[in-house]
C-alpha positions in Angstrom: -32.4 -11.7 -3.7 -30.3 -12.1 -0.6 -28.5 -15.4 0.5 -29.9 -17.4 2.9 -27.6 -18.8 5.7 -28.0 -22.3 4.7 -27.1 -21.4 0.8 -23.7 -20.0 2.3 -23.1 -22.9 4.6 -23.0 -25.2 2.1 -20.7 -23.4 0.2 -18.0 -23.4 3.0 -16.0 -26.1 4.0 -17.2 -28.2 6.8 -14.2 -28.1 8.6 -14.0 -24.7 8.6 -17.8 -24.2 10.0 -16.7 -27.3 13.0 -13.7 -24.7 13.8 -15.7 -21.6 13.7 -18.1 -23.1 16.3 -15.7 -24.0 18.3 -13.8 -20.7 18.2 -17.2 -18.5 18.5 -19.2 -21.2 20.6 -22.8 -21.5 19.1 -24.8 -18.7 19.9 -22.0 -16.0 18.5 -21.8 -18.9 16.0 -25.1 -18.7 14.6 -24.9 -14.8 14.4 -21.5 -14.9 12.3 -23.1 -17.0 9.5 -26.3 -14.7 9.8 -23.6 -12.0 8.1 -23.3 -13.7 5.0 -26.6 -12.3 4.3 -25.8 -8.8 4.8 -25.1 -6.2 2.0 -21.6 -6.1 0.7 -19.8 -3.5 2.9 -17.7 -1.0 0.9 -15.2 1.3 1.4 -12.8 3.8 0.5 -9.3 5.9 2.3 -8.9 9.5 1.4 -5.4 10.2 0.6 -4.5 12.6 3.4 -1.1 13.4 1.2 -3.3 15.3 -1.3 -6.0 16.5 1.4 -8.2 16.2 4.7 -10.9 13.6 5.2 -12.9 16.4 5.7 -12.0 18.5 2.5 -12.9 15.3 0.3 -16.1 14.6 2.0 -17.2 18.2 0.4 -15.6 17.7 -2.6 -17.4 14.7 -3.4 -20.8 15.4 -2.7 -21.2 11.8 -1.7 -23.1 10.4 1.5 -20.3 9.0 3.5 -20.0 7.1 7.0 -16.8 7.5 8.7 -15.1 4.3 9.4 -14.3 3.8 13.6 -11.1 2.2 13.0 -9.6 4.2 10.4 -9.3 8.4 10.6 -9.6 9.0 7.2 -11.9 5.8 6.1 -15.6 6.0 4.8 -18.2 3.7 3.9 -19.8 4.0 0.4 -23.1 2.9 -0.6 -23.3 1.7 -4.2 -26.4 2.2 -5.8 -26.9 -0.2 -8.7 -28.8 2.6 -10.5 -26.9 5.4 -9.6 -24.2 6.8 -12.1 -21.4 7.6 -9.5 -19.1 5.2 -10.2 -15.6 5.7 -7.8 -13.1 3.4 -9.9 -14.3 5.7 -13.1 -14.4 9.4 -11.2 -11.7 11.5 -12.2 -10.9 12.2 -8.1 -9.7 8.6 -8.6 -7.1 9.5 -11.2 -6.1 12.5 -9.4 -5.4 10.0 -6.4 -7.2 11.7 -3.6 -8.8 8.0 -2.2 -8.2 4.2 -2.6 -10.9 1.8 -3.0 -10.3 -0.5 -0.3 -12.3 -2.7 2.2 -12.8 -1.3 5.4 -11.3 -4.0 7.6 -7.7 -3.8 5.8 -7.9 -0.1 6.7 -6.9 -1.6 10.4 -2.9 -2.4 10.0 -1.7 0.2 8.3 -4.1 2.9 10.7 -2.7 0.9 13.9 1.1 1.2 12.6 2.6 4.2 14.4 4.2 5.8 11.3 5.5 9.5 11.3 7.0 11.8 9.3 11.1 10.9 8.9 10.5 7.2 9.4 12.2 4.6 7.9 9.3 1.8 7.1 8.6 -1.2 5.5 5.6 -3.2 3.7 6.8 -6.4 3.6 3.7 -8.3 1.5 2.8 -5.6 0.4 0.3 -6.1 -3.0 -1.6 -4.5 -4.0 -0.3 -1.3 -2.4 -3.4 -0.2 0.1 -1.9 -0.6 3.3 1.5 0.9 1.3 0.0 4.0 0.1 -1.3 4.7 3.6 1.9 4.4 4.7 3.4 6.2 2.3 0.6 9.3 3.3 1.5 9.4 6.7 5.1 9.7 5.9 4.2 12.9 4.3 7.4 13.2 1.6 10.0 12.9 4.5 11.7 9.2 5.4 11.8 6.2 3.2 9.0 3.6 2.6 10.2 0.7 1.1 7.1 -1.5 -0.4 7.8 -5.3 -0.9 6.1 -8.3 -2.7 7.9 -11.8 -3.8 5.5 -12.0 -6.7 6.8 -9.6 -9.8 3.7 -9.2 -11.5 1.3 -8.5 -8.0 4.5 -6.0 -7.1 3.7 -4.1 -10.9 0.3 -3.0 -9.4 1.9 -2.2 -6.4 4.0 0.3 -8.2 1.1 1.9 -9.8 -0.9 2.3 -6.6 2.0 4.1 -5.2 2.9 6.0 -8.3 -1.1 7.3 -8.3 -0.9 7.9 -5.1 1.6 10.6 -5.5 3.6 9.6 -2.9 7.3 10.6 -4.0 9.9 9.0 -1.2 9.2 5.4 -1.9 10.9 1.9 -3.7 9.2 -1.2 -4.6 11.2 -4.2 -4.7 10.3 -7.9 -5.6 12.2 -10.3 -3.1 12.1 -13.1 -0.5 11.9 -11.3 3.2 14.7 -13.1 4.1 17.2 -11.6 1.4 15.7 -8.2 2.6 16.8 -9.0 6.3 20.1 -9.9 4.8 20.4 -6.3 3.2 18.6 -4.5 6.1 19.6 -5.8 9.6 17.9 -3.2 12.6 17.2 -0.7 9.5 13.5 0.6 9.8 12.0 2.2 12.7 8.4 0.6 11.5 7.5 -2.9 10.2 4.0 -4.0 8.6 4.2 -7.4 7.9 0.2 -8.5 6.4 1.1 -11.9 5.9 -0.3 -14.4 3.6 -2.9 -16.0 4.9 -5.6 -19.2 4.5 -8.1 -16.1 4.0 -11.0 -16.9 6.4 -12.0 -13.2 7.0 -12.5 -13.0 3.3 -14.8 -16.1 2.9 -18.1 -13.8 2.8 -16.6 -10.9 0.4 -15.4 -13.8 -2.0 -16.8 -16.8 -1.5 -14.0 -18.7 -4.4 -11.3 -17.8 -1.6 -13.0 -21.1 0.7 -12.0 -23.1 -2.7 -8.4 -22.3 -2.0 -8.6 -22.2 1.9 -9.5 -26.5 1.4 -6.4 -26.8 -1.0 -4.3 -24.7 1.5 -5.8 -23.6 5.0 -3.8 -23.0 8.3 -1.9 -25.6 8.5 0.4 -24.4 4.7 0.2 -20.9 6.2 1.3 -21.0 9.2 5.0 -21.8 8.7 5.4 -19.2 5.9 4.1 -16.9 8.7 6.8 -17.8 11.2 9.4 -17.0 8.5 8.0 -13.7 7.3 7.6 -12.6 10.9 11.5 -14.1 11.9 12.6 -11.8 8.9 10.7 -8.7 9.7 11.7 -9.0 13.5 15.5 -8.6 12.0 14.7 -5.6 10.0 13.0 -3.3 13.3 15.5 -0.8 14.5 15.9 -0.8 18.9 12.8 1.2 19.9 10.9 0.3 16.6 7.4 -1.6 15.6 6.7 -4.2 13.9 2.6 -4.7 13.3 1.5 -8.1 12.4 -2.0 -8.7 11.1 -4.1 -11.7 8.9 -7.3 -11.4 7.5 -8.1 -14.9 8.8 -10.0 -16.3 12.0 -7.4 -19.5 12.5 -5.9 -19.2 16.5 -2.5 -20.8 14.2 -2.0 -18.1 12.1 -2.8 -15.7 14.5 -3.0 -15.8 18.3 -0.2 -18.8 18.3 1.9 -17.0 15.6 2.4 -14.1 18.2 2.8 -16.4 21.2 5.4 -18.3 19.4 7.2 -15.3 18.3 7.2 -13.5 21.8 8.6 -16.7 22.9 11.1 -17.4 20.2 12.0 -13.1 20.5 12.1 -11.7 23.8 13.3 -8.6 22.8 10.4 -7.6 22.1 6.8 -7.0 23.7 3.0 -7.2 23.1 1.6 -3.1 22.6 -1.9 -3.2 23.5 -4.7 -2.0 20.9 -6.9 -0.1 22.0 -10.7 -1.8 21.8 -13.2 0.4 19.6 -17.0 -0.5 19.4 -17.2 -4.3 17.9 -13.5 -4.9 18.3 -12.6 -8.2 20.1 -9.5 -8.8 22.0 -7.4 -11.7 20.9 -7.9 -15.2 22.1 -6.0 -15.8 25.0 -3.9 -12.7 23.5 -5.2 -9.3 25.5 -3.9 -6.2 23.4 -4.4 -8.0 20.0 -7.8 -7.3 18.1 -10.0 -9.3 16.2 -12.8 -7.9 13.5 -15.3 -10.3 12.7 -18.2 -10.0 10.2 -20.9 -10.2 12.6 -19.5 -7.5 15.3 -18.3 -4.5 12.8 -19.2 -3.0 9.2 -16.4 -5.1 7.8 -14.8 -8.7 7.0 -12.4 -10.3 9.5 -9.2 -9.2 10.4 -6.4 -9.7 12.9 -3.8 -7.4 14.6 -1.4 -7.5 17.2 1.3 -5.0 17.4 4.9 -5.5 18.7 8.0 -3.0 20.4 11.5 -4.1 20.0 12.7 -2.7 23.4 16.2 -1.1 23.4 17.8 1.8 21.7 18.4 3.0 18.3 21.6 1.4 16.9 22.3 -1.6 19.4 21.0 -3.8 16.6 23.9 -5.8 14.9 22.4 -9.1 13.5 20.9 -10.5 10.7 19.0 -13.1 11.8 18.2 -14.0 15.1 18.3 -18.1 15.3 14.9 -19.2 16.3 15.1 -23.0 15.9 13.3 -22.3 12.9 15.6 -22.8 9.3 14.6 -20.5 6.3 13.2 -22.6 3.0 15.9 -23.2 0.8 15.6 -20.6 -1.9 15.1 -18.0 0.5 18.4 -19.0 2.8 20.4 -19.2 -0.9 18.9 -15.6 -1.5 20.0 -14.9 1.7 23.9 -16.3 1.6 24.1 -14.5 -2.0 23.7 -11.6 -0.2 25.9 -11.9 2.1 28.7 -13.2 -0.4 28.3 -10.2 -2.6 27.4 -12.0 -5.9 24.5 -10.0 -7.0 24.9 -7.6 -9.3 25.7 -4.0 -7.5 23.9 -0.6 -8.4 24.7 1.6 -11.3 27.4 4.0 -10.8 26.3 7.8 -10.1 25.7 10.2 -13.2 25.1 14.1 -13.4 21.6 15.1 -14.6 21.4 15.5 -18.2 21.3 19.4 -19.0 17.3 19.0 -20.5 16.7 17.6 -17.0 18.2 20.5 -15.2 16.3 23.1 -17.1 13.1 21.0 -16.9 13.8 21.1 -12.9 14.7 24.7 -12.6 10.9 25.6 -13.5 9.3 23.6 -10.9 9.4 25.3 -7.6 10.0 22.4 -5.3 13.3 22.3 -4.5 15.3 18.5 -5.7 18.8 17.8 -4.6 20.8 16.9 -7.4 22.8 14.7 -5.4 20.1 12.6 -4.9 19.2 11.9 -8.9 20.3 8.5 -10.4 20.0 8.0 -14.1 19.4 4.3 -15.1 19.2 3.4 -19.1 17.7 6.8 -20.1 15.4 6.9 -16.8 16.3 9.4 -14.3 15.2 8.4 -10.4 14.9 11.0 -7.3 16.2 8.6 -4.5 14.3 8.8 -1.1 17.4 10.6 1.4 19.7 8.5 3.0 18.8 5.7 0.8 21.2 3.0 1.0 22.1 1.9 -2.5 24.1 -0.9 -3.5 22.5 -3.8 -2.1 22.4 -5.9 -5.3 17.9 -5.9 -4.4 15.7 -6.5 -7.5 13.7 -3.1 -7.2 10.8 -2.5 -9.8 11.4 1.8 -9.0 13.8 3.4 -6.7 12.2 6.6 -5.5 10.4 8.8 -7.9 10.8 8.4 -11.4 11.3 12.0 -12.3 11.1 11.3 -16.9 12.9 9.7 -19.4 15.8 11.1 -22.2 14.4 10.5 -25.6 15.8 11.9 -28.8 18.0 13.9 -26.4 15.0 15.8 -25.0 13.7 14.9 -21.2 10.1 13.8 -21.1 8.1 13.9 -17.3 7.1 10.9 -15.9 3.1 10.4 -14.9 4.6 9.8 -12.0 6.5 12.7 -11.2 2.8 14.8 -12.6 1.0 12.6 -9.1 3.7 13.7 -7.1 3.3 17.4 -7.7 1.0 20.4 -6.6 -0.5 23.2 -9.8 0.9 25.7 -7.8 4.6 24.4 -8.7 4.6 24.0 -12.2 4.3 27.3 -14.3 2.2 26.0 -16.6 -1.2 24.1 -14.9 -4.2 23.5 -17.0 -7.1 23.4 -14.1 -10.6 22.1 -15.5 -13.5 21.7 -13.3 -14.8 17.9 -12.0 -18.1 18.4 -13.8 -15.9 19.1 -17.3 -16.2 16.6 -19.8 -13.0 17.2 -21.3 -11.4 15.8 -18.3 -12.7 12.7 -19.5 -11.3 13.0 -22.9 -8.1 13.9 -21.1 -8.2 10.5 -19.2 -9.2 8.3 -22.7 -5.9 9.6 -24.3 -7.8 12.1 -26.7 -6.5 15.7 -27.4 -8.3 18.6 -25.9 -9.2 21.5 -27.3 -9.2 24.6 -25.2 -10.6 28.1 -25.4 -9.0 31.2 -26.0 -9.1 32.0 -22.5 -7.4 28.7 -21.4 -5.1 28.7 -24.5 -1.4 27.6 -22.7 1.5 28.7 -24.5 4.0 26.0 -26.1 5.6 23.3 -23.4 5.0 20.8 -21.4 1.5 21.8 -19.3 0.1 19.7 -16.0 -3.3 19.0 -16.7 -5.7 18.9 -13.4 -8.8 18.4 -11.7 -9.3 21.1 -10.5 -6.3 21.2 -7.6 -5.4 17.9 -8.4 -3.1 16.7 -11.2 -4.0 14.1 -13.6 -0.9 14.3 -15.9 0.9 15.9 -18.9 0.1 17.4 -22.0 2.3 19.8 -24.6 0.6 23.1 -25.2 -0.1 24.1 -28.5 -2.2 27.6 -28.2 -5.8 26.1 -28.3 -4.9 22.7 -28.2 -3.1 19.4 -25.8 -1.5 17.5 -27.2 -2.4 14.3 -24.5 0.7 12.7 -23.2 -1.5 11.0 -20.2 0.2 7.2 -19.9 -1.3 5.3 -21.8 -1.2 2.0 -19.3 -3.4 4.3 -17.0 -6.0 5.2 -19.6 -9.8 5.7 -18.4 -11.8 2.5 -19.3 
């Protein structure tokens, strides 16, 4: 049964709906709470590191809707009855598309990422908007991927690691340490703040719970810092993209107008409008989604230049008038002391990782491996190591030393094409051993698929899903258990 307008209004705060009005004035009013009764929009990004848009449209089968906003972004209708269910299709375990709502497809689709860049994801849990990135970089450049909370900045990692997406690091710190470590470093900046959540109100009504404990006016300050220590990290000539998913003119509009103020080095980089987009309040060039004008929740955007040239950057932190909170300025002054503890020193590969890499034809600089414990790591180039950063993964986790043999990482199987690994077990989507595969079992094969004794990367069809050993007519499943099919 569908929700009337009247059963959502009372289950928003008052004050919210008095500020909406005001915002929207009543008519447009009227038509954003006539949204709330709409069917839940849904959405998913191809992965345009493994393949097109267009190749996964007819690889799927599925009836899709491009989304305006977003190249490769669909719309996905979920039938209650029908059995295709994406979070459970083995395309989702290879990594070709994230499940993600269309409006968040915006900031990481505005952010004008190419190949070579140096960029950051400063918030950035669960990973969507970071795997994007990560896709666009195509291999080459360094994304570094960044949440304060630990345990959001684990599921970040295994987004990224799914993803395939090989030149990346994750790390688990306060923005301002990272400007200490990283003054004028990154040619692009996305900085999806935390926000009092207003755009989300209709998707997850338990978010306007939280929004009357903590709404604009607890957000807004931990906006102005994020965005102060971002600013510090855009190279000359860089970007930095700000974006909310909430509707407050203080966290959004005000934010920017404050910071253009407070940084005149940099500039306003008009959006362009698509159909339903809004401009900003007051703010030409920024864009506003709102429920009632796009297939989509609400969302803001503006994006900003820091004028200049590459390498004129020299400080950390530009004073604003504006003091950092305590435990981030003592992050930040351990930094600069030195205190933290430094990276490990530089080992060789082991000689079972050498021969493991001389059968894969993609080419690795050895110059480039670290070995931590008994994990060995493929640093994205030019990374700039000892900077004393909690990091959950630096670069791609290439396998683990264990009982003096090297084992692959699951990681490293994502971040690989069939075509360089001598040994790639290919079974069709429709194949129900693929499922088996996913659930951990072993898998029998036939005499004509029978793989010869080693380590084989299992896939659907092009796509890898992970390891197995080869055992004539049998795998022997060594898919990661911590990813296991449900």
């Amino acid at each position: 049964m569908e929700k009337t307008i009247s059963q959502e209004k009372g289950k928003l705060p008052e004050r919210f709906l008095r500020d909406m009005e005001l915002l929207l004035g009543r008519e447009e009013y009227e038509r954003y709470l006539k949204a709330f009764s709409q069917e839940k929009i849904q959405g998913l990004r191809v992965n345009t590191g493994k393949l097109s848009p267009g190749a996964f449209a007819a690889l799927c089968g599925k009836s899709l809707t491009p989304v305006p906003w977003a190249a490769n972004g669909f719309y996905y209708h979920q039938d209650p009855d029908a059995s295709w269910e994406p979070a459970k299709d083995p395309y989702y375990y290879a990594g070709l598309y994230y499940l993600q709502e269309p409006s968040a497809m915006a900031p990481a689709s505005f952010l004008p990422v190419s190949p070579g860049d140096k960029v950051l994801d400063l918030c950035a849990a669960p990973g969507g908007k970071a795997t994007e990135l990560g896709a666009r970089l195509g291999g080459q450049g360094i994304l570094l991927a960044n949440d304060i909370s630990n345990s959001r900045a684990k599921a970040l990692l295994k987004n990224l690691e799914l993803s395939g997406t090989p030149n990346f690091c994750v790390a688990s710190e306060p923005p301002q340490k990272l400007a200490c470590a990283f003054p004028g470093f990154f040619h692009k900046v996305l900085v999806d703040a935390p926000c009092s959540g207003e755009g989300m109100f209709r998707k997850d009504p338990d978010m306007a719970k939280d929004w009357e404990k903590r709404g604009p006016a607890y957000y807004a300050p931990i906006q102005r810092e994020i965005l102060t220590s971002g600013a510090a990290m855009v190279k000359p000539g860089g970007y930095l993209l700000y974006s909310t998913c909430t509707f407050s003119k203080k966290e959004d509009e005000e934010q920017i107008l404050w910071f253009l103020a407070a940084h005149p080095e940099f500039e306003l980089v008009p959006l362009p409008l698509f159909p339903g987009a809004a401009e900003g309040f007051g703010l030409p060039g920024a864009i506003r989604l709102f429920p009632h004008k796009v297939k989509g929740e609400g969302h803001f955007l503006a994006l900003l230049h820091k004028k200049g040239q590459p390498g004129k950057e020299k400080s950390v932190l530009r004073e604003t008038g504006q003091e950092p909170g305590t435990k981030a300025r003592q992050a930040s002054e351990r930094c600069v002391k030195g205190t933290v503890e430094k990276a490990s020193p530089k080992e060789p590969p082991s000689q079972g990782l050498r021969e493991f890499l001389s059968k894969v034809s993609r080419p690795f600089d050895h110059r480039r491996i670290r070995k931590l414990k008994e994990s060995f790591y493929y640093l994205p180039q030019d990374f700039p190591e000892g900077m004393g950063l909690r990091y959950l993964r630096t670069g791609l986790l290439l396998g683990r030393e264990k009982g003096g043999r090297f084992e692959p990482s699951q990681a490293l199987a994502m971040a690989l094409r069939p075509e360089e690994f001598p040994q790639a077990i290919r079974f069709s989507h429709e194949d129900e051993r693929i499922i088996r595969y996913l659930k951990g079992e072993t898998v029998a094969l036939t005499g004509r698929e029978a793989a010869g004794k080693g380590w084989c990367l299992v896939c659907v069809e092009d796509f890898p899903l992970g390891w197995a050993k080869g055992c004539g007519e049998t795998l022997k499943n060594k898919y990661y258990p911590g990813w296991r099919f449900q």
